[in-house]
C-alpha positions as a Markdown table, in Angstrom:
| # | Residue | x | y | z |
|---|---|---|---|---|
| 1 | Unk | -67.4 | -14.4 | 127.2 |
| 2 | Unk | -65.0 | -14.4 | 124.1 |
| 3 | Unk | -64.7 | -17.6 | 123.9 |
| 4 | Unk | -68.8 | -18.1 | 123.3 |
| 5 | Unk | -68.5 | -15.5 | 120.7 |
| 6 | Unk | -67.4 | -18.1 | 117.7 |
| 7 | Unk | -69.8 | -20.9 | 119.3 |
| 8 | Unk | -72.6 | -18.5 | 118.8 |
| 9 | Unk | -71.9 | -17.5 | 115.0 |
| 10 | Unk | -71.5 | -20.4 | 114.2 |
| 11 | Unk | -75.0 | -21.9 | 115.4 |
| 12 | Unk | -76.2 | -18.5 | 114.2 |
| 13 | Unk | -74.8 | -19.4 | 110.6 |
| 14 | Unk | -76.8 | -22.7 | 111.2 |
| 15 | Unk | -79.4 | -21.7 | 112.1 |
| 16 | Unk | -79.5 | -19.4 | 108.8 |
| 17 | Unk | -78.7 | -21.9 | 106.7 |
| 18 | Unk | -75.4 | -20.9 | 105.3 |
| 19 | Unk | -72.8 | -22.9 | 107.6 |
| 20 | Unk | -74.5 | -26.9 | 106.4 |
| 21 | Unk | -71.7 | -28.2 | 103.6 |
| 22 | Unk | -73.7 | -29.9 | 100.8 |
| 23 | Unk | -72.5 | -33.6 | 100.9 |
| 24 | Unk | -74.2 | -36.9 | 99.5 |
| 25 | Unk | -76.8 | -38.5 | 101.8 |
| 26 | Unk | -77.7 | -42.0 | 101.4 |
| 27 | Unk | -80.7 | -41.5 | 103.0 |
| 28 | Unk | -81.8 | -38.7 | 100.9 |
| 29 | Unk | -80.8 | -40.9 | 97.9 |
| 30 | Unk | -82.5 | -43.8 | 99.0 |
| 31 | Unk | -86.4 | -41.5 | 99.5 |
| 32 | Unk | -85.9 | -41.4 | 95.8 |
| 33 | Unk | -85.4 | -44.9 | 95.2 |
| 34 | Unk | -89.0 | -45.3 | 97.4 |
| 35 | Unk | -90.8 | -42.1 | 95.3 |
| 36 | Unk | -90.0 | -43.8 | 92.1 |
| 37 | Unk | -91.4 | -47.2 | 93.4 |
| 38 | Unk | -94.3 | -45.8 | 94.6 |
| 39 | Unk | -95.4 | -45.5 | 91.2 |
| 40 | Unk | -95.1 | -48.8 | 90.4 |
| 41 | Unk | -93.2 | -50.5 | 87.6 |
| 42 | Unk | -92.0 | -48.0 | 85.1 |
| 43 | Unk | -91.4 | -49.7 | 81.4 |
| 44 | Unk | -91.4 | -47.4 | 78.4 |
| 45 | Unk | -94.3 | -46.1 | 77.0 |
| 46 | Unk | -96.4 | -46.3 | 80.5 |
| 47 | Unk | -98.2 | -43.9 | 83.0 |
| 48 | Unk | -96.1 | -44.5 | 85.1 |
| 49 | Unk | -92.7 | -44.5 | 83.1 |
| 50 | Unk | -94.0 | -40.5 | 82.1 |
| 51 | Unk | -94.7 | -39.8 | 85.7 |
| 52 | Unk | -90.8 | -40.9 | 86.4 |
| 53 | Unk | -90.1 | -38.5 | 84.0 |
| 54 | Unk | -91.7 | -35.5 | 85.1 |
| 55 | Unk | -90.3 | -36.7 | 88.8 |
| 56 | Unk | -86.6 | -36.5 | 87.4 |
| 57 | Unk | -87.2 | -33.3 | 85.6 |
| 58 | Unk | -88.8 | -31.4 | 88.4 |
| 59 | Unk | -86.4 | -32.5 | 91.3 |
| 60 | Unk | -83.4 | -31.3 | 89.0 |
| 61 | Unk | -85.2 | -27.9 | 88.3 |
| 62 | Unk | -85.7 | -27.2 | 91.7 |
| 63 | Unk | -81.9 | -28.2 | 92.3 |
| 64 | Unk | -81.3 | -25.1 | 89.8 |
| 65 | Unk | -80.1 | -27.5 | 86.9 |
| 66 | Unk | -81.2 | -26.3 | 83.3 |
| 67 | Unk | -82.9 | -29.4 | 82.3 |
| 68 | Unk | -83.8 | -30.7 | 78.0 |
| 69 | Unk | -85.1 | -33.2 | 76.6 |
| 70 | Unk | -85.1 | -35.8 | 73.8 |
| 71 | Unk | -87.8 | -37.3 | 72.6 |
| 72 | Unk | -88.2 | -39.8 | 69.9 |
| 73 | Unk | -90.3 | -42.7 | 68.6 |
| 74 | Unk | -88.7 | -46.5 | 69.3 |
| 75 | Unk | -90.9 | -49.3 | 67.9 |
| 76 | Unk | -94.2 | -47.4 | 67.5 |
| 77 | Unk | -93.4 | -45.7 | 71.1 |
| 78 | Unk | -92.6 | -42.4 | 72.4 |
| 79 | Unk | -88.9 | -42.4 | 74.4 |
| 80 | Unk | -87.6 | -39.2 | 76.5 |
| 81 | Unk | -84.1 | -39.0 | 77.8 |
| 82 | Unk | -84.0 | -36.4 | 80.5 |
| 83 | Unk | -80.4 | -34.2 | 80.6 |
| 84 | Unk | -79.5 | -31.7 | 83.7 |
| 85 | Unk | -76.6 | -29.6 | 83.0 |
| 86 | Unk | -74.7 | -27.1 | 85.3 |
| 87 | Unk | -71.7 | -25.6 | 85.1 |
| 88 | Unk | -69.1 | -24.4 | 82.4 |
| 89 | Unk | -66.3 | -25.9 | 80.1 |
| 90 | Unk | -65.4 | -29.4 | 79.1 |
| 91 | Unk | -68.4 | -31.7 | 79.6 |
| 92 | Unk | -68.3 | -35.0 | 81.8 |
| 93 | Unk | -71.7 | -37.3 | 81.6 |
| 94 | Unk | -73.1 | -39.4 | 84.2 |
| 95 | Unk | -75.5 | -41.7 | 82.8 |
| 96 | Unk | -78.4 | -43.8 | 84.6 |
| 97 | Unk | -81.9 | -45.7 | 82.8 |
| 98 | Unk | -85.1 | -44.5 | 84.8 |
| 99 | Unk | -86.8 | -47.1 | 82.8 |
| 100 | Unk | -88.2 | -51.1 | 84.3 |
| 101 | Unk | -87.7 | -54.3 | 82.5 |
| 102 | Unk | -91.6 | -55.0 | 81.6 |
| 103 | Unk | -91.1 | -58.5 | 82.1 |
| 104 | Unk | -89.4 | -60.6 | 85.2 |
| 105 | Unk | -88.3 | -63.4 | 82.6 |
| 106 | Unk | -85.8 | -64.4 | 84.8 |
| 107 | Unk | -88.7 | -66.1 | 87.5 |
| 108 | Unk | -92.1 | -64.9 | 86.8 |
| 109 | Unk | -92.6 | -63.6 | 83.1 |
| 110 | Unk | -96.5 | -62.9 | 83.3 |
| 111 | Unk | -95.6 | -60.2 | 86.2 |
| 112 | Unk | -93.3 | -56.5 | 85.4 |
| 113 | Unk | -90.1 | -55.3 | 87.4 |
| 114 | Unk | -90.5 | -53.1 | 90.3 |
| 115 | Unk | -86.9 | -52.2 | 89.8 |
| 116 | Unk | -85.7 | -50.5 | 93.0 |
| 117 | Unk | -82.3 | -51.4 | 92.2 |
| 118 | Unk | -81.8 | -51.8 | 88.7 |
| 119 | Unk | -83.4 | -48.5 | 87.4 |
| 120 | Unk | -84.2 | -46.2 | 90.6 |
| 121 | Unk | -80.9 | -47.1 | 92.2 |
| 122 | Unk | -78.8 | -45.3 | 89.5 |
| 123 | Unk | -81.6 | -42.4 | 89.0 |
| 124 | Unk | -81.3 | -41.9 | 93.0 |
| 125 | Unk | -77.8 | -41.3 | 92.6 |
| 126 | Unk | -77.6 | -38.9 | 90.2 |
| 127 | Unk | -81.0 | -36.7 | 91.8 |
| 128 | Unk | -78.9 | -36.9 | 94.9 |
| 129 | Unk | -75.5 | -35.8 | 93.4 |
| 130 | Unk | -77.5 | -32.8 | 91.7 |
| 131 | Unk | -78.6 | -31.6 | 95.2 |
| 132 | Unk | -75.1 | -32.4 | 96.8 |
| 133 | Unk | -72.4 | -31.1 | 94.2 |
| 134 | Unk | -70.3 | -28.4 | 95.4 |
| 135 | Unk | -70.8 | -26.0 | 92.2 |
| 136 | Unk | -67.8 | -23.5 | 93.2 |
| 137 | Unk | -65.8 | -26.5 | 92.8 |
| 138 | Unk | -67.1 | -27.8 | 89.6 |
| 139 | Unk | -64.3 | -27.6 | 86.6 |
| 140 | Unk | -66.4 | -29.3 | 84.1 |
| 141 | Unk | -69.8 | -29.0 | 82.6 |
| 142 | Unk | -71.7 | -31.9 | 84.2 |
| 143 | Unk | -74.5 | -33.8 | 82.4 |
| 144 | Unk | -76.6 | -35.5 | 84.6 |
| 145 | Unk | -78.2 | -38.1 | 81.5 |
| 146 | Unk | -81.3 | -39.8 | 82.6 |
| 147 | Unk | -82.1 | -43.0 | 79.7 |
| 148 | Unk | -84.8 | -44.5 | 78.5 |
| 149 | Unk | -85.6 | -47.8 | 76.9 |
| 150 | Unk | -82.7 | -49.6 | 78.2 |
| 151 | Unk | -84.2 | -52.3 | 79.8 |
| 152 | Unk | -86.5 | -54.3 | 77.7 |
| 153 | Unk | -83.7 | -55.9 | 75.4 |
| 154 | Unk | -84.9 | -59.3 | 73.7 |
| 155 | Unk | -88.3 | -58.7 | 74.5 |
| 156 | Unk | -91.0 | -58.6 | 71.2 |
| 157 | Unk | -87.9 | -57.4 | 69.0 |
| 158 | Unk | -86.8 | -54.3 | 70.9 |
| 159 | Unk | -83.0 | -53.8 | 71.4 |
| 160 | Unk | -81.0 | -53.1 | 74.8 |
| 161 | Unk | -79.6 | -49.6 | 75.7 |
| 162 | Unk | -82.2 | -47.7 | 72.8 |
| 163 | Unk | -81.9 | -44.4 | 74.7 |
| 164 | Unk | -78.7 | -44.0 | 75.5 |
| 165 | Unk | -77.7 | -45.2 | 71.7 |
| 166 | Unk | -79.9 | -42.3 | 70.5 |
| 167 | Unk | -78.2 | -39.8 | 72.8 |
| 168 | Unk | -75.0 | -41.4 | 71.5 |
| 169 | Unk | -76.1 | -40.6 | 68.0 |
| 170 | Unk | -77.0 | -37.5 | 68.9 |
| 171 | Unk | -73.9 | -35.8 | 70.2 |
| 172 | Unk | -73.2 | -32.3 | 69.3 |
| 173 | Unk | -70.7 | -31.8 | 72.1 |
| 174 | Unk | -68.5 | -34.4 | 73.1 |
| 175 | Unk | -68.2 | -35.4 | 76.5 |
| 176 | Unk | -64.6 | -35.9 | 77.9 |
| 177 | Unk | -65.9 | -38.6 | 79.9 |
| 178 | Unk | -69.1 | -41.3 | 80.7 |
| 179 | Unk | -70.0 | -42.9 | 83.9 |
| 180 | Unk | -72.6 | -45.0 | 83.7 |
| 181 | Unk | -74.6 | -46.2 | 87.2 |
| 182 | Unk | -77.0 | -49.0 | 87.0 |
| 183 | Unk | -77.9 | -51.5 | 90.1 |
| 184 | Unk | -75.4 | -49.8 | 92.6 |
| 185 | Unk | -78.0 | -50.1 | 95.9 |
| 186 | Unk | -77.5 | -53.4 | 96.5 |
| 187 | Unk | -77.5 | -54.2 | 100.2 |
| 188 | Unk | -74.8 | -56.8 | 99.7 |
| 189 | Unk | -73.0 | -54.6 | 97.4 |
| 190 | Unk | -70.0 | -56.2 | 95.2 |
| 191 | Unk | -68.8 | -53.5 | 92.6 |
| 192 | Unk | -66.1 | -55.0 | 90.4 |
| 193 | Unk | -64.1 | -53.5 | 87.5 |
| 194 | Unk | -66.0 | -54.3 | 84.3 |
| 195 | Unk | -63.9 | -54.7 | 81.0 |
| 196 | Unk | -65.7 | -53.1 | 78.7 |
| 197 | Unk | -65.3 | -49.7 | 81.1 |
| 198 | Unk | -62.3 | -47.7 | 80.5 |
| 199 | Unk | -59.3 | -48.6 | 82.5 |
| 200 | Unk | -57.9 | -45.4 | 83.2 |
| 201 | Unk | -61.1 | -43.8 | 84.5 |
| 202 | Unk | -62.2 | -47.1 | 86.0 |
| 203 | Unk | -58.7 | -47.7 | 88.0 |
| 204 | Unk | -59.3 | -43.8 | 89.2 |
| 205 | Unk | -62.6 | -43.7 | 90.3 |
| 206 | Unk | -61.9 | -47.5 | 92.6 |
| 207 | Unk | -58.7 | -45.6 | 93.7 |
| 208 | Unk | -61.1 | -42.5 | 95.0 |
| 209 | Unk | -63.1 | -45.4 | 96.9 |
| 210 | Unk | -60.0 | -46.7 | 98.4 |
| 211 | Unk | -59.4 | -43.4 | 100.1 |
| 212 | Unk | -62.6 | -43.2 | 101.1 |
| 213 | Unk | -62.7 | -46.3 | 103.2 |
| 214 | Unk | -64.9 | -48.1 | 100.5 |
| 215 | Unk | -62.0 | -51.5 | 99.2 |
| 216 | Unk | -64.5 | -54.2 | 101.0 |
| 217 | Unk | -67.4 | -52.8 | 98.2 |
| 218 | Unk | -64.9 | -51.6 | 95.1 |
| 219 | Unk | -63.3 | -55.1 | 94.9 |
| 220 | Unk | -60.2 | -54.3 | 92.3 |
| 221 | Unk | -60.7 | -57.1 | 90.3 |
| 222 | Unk | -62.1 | -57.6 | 86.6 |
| 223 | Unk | -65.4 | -60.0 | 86.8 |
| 224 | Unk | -68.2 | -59.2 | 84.0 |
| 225 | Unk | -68.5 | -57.9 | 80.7 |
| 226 | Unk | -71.3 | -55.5 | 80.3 |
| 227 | Unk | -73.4 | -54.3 | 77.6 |
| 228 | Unk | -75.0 | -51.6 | 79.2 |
| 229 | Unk | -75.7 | -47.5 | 78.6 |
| 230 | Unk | -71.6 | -46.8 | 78.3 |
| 231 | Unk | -70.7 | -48.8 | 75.4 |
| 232 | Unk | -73.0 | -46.5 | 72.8 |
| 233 | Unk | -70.2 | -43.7 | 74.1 |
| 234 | Unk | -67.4 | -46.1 | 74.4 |
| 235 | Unk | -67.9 | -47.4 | 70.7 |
| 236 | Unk | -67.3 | -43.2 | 69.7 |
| 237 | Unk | -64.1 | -43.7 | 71.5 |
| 238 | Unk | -65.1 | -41.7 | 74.6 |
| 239 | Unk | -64.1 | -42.8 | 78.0 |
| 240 | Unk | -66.7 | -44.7 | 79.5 |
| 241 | Unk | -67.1 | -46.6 | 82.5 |
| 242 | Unk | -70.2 | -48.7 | 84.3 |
| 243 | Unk | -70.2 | -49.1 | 87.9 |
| 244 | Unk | -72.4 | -51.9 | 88.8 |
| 245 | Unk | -72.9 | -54.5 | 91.0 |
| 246 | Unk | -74.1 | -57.2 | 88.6 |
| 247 | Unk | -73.6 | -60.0 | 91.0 |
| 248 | Unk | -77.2 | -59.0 | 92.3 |
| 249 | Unk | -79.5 | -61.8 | 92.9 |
| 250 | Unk | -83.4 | -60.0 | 91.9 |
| 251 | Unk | -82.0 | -58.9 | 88.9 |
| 252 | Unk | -85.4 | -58.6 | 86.4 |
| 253 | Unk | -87.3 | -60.6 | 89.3 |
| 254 | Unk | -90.2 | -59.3 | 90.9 |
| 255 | Unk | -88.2 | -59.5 | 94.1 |
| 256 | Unk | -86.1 | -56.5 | 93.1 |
| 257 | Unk | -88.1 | -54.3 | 95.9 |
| 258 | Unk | -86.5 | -51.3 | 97.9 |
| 259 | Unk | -86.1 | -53.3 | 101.2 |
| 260 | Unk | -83.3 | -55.0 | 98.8 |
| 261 | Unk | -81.6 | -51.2 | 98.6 |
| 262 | Unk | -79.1 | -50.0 | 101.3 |
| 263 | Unk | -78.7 | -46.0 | 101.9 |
| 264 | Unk | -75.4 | -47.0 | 102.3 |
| 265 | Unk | -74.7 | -48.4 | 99.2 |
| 266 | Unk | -75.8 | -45.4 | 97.1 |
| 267 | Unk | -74.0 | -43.1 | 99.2 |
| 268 | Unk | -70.5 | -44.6 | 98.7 |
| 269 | Unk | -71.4 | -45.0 | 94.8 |
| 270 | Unk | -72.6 | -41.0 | 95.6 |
| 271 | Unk | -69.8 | -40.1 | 97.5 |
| 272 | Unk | -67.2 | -41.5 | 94.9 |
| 273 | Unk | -68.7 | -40.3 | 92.2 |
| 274 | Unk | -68.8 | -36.5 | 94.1 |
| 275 | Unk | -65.5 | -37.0 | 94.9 |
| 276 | Unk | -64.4 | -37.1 | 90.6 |
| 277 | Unk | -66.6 | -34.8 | 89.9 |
| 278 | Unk | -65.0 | -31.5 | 92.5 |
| 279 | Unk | -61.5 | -33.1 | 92.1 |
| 280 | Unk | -61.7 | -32.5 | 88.5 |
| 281 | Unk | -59.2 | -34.6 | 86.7 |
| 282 | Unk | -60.1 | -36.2 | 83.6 |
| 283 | Unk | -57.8 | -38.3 | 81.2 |
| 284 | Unk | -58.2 | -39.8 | 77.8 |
| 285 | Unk | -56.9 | -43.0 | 77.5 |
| 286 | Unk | -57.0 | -45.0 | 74.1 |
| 287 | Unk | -59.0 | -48.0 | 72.6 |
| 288 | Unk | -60.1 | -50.6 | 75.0 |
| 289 | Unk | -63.0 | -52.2 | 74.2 |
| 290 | Unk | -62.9 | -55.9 | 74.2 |
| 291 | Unk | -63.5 | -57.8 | 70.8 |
| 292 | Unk | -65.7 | -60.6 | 72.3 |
């Protein structure tokens, strides 16, 4: 009889809830990639872009995040980043647009972006790190930043990255740190080092992969240059990085639908990025930004 004595706390533990370690689920990532493409494509200023936004903001209030908001006015329409905060000291920022491209110029121009990947992939992410995080362990103040207006660069005069650029602008505590998260659910996922990211932070957080069993997806080799939602941090000389996989085939296509998305894919992005954030360590390298 002794020995049944730990088996039996501990299933009475589960059974109350307490014993279940929070830790990233790609499947629980990837139901919010399908919730925010259920309400179709999501560009600035629509129905359905505000919907996405009261989504975000809900799921991180019931995660117990304190949650603000900025709003502002881009070309004659209304913009609202989303920020989740929790925890105390030093502040680290992961970043991620919630926003679609409204046109899929690169087959079908007449027709929007569903954007499973590029826009719910990232937001997934960061709604499933805000469930997951171990707070106990945080060290940092974590901003969970969710953008708008990112994705409708070169269309009818409007500029890439307008949210997070406003944000930027906006500071009035500096973040020790940026990651950035944008098309990371690829099925076929190819995440490369990206040389307008920090190299510091960027070799640290594809060393974290390695460890984790993740080297066939964070390839350790420097492919694209990015203009995406770090550089309006980077260019205040904060560390910033962008993990993306940018080698993803229904990029601003109408194809870009969430049987394209693996639950896999965001939870090694997740788990990575979980990983950081409990282990705590933060550097600040210098400049690094390339001049092309």
């Amino acid at each position: 009889m002794k020995r049944l004595i730990p088996l039996l706390l501990v299933l009475v533990c589960v059974a109350c809830g307490g014993a279940a370690p929070r830790t990233f689920d790609g499947k629980a990532a990837y139901d919010h990639v399908v919730r925010q493409c259920e309400l179709g494509p999501r560009p600035t200023g629509s129905e359905a872009n505000r919907a996405t936004a009261e989504y975000i903001t809900a799921e991180l209030k019931a995660q117990g995040w304190t949650v603000e908001t900025q709003e502002f006015t881009y070309r004659d329409t209304l913009v609202r980043n989303i920020i989740g905060r929790m925890g105390e000291g030093p502040v680290v920022l992961l970043g991620a647009h919630y926003d679609t491209r409204r046109r899929a110029d690169r087959e079908d121009p007449s027709q929007p972006v569903l954007g499973a990947n590029d826009g719910a992939s990232g937001v997934a992410v960061l709604l499933e790190l805000a469930r997951a995080l171990d707070r106990d362990r945080l060290k940092r103040q974590v901003w969970l930043a969710f953008f708008d207006a990112e994705d409708n660069g070169q269309l009818d005069g409007w500029e890439w990255c307008v949210g997070s650029a406003y944000m930027a602008a906006h500071l009035t505590v500096e973040p020790e740190a940026v990651i950035i998260v944008d098309m990371v659910g690829d099925a076929d996922q190819q995440l490369y080092l990206e040389y307008n990211s920090d190299p510091t932070l960027q070799t640290r957080l594809w060393e974290l992969a390695a460890t984790l069993g993740y080297t066939n997806t964070f390839t350790f080799e420097y492919r694209f240059s990015v203009y995406d939602d770090h550089i309006p941090f980077a260019v205040r000389g904060i560390p910033a990085v962008d993990i993306i996989d940018f080698d993803y085939p229904y990029w601003h296509t109408t194809q870009d639908t969430p049987d394209k998305v693996s639950p896999a894919s965001l939870e090694r992005v997740g788990r990575v990025l979980e990983v950081w954030l409990e282990e705590g360590i933060v550097t600040r390298p210098g400049n690094y930004l390339r001049a092309d």
